[in-house]
N, C-alpha and C positions, 0 to 999 in steps of 0.2 A: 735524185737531184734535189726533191724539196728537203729532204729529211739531212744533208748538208748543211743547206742554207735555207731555211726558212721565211725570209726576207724577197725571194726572188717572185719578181710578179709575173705574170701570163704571158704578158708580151714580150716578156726574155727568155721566157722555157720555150715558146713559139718559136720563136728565130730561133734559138741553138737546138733544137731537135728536127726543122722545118715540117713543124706541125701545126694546122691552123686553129686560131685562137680559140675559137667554139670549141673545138676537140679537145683542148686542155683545160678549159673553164669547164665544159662537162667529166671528164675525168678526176679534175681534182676535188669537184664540188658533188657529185654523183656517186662513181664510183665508189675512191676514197673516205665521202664523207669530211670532207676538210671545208673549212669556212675563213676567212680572212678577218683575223679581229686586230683589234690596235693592246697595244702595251697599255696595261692600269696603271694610272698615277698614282703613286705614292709616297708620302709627304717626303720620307726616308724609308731605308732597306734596313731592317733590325738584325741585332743577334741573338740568338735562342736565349743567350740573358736576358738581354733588355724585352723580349716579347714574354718571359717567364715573369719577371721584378711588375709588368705592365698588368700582367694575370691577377699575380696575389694583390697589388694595391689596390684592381678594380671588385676582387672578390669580397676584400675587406672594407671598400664602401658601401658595395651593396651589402652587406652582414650589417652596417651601424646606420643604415637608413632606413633597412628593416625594424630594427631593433629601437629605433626613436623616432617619431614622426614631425620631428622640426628639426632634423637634421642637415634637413636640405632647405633651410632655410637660412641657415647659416653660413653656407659656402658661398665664398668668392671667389670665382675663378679669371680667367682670360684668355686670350688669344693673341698669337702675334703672326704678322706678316712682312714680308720686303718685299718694299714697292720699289721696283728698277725705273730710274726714270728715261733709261736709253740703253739700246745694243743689248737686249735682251733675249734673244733669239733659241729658243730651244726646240728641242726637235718634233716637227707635226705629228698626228696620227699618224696620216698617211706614211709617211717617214718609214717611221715604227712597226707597222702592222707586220704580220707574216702568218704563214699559215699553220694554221690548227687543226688536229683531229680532234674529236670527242674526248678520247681520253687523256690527251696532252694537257698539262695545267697552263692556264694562261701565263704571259709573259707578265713581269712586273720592273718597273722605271722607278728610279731615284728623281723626282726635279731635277735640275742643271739650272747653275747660273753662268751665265759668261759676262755681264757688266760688272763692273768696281764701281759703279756709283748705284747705290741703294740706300733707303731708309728703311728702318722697321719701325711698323705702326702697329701699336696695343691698346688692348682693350682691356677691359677688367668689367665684369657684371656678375649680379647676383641673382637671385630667383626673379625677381621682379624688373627690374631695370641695370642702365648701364652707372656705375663707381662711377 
Protein backbone atom coordinates (compact mmCIF):
# COMPACT_ATOMS: atom_id res chain seq x y z
CA UNK A 1 0.00 0.00 0.00
CA UNK A 2 2.75 2.67 1.06
CA UNK A 3 5.10 1.58 -1.78
CA UNK A 4 2.05 2.67 -4.45
CA UNK A 5 1.56 5.77 -2.89
CA UNK A 6 3.90 7.07 -0.79
CA UNK A 7 1.98 10.33 0.17
CA UNK A 8 -0.73 8.38 2.22
CA UNK A 9 -0.74 9.11 5.98
CA UNK A 10 -1.63 6.85 9.02
CA UNK A 11 -4.83 7.86 9.60
CA UNK A 12 -5.86 6.62 5.96
CA UNK A 13 -3.98 3.28 5.96
CA UNK A 14 -5.85 2.96 9.59
CA UNK A 15 -9.28 3.37 8.32
CA UNK A 16 -8.95 1.26 4.98
CA UNK A 17 -7.24 -1.80 6.66
CA UNK A 18 -9.29 -1.09 10.29
CA UNK A 19 -6.09 -1.20 11.82
CA UNK A 20 -5.33 1.04 14.78
CA UNK A 21 -3.20 3.89 14.40
CA UNK A 22 -0.36 2.94 17.04
CA UNK A 23 -0.24 -0.38 15.09
CA UNK A 24 0.62 1.24 11.89
CA UNK A 25 2.68 4.22 13.16
CA UNK A 26 4.63 1.25 14.90
CA UNK A 27 4.91 -0.97 11.81
CA UNK A 28 5.78 1.48 9.37
CA UNK A 29 8.40 3.35 11.73
CA UNK A 30 9.81 0.01 13.56
CA UNK A 31 9.41 -2.65 11.56
CA UNK A 32 9.97 -1.19 8.10
CA UNK A 33 12.35 1.27 9.15
CA UNK A 34 10.46 4.09 7.08
CA UNK A 35 10.41 7.82 8.43
CA UNK A 36 8.19 10.60 7.16
CA UNK A 37 10.30 13.33 5.46
CA UNK A 38 9.15 16.38 3.28
CA UNK A 39 10.26 16.94 -0.50
CA UNK A 40 13.84 19.25 -0.79
CA UNK A 41 13.44 22.53 -2.32
CA UNK A 42 15.07 23.12 -5.09
CA UNK A 43 15.59 26.28 -6.93
CA UNK A 44 14.98 24.17 -10.32
CA UNK A 45 15.11 20.23 -11.42
CA UNK A 46 18.25 20.19 -14.02
CA UNK A 47 19.27 18.14 -16.89
CA UNK A 48 22.42 15.92 -16.90
CA UNK A 49 23.77 18.86 -19.21
CA UNK A 50 23.00 21.73 -17.28
CA UNK A 51 24.35 19.67 -13.86
CA UNK A 52 27.46 18.63 -16.28
CA UNK A 53 28.14 22.55 -18.09
CA UNK A 54 27.55 23.53 -13.97
CA UNK A 55 30.48 20.87 -12.96
CA UNK A 56 33.25 21.95 -15.42
CA UNK A 57 32.54 25.87 -14.90
CA UNK A 58 32.78 25.28 -11.04
CA UNK A 59 35.91 23.13 -11.57
CA UNK A 60 37.45 25.74 -13.67
CA UNK A 61 37.01 28.46 -11.04
CA UNK A 62 38.35 26.64 -8.46
CA UNK A 63 41.50 25.67 -10.95
CA UNK A 64 42.04 29.83 -11.43
CA UNK A 65 41.48 30.89 -7.84
CA UNK A 66 43.97 28.29 -6.94
CA UNK A 67 46.21 29.44 -9.50
CA UNK A 68 45.98 33.41 -8.46
CA UNK A 69 45.36 34.70 -5.28
CA UNK A 70 43.39 38.01 -6.07
CA UNK A 71 41.25 36.22 -8.06
CA UNK A 72 38.51 36.31 -6.14
CA UNK A 73 38.75 39.68 -5.57
CA UNK A 74 37.67 40.43 -8.65
CA UNK A 75 34.44 38.72 -9.08
CA UNK A 76 31.05 40.23 -9.23
CA UNK A 77 28.54 38.42 -8.85
CA UNK A 78 24.51 38.47 -7.83
CA UNK A 79 21.47 37.04 -7.03
CA UNK A 80 18.00 37.29 -8.00
CA UNK A 81 14.58 36.65 -6.59
CA UNK A 82 10.54 37.13 -7.25
CA UNK A 83 8.90 38.63 -4.90
CA UNK A 84 5.00 37.71 -5.38
CA UNK A 85 3.17 40.36 -3.95
CA UNK A 86 -0.34 38.11 -3.71
CA UNK A 87 -1.93 34.47 -4.52
CA UNK A 88 1.10 32.84 -3.91
CA UNK A 89 0.43 29.69 -2.58
CA UNK A 90 2.66 26.68 -3.00
CA UNK A 91 2.48 23.53 -1.59
CA UNK A 92 3.41 23.03 2.37
CA UNK A 93 5.72 20.38 3.69
CA UNK A 94 3.21 18.70 5.17
CA UNK A 95 1.50 18.63 1.64
CA UNK A 96 4.62 17.06 0.28
CA UNK A 97 6.04 14.60 2.63
CA UNK A 98 5.65 10.89 2.22
CA UNK A 99 7.36 8.01 3.36
CA UNK A 100 10.91 6.84 3.14
CA UNK A 101 12.97 3.90 3.84
CA UNK A 102 16.71 4.28 4.41
CA UNK A 103 17.68 3.31 1.12
CA UNK A 104 14.91 5.28 -0.87
CA UNK A 105 16.61 8.63 -2.31
CA UNK A 106 14.61 11.52 -0.98
CA UNK A 107 12.03 13.29 -2.96
CA UNK A 108 13.00 16.57 -4.85
CA UNK A 109 10.47 19.73 -5.67
CA UNK A 110 10.81 22.29 -8.43
CA UNK A 111 9.34 25.91 -6.76
CA UNK A 112 5.82 26.64 -8.20
CA UNK A 113 4.56 29.90 -8.92
CA UNK A 114 0.71 30.45 -9.38
CA UNK A 115 0.62 34.53 -9.14
CA UNK A 116 1.10 36.69 -12.43
CA UNK A 117 1.87 39.62 -10.46
CA UNK A 118 5.74 39.50 -9.23
CA UNK A 119 8.89 41.62 -9.34
CA UNK A 120 12.44 40.36 -9.48
CA UNK A 121 14.74 41.90 -7.03
CA UNK A 122 18.83 41.81 -7.64
CA UNK A 123 21.63 42.17 -6.20
CA UNK A 124 25.02 42.40 -7.29
CA UNK A 125 28.14 42.21 -4.74
CA UNK A 126 31.62 41.58 -4.61
CA UNK A 127 34.14 40.20 -1.86
CA UNK A 128 33.73 42.91 0.32
CA UNK A 129 30.33 44.67 -0.16
CA UNK A 130 27.07 45.07 -2.08
CA UNK A 131 27.68 46.97 -6.22
Amino acid sequence: MIRSNRRLIIRKISEDLNISYGSIQNILTTDLNMRRVSAKFVPRVLTVEQKQKRSSISLELRDRAASDSSFLGNVITGDETWVYSYGYDPETRVQSSQWKSPSFPRAKKARQSRSNIKAMMIVFFDLHRTV
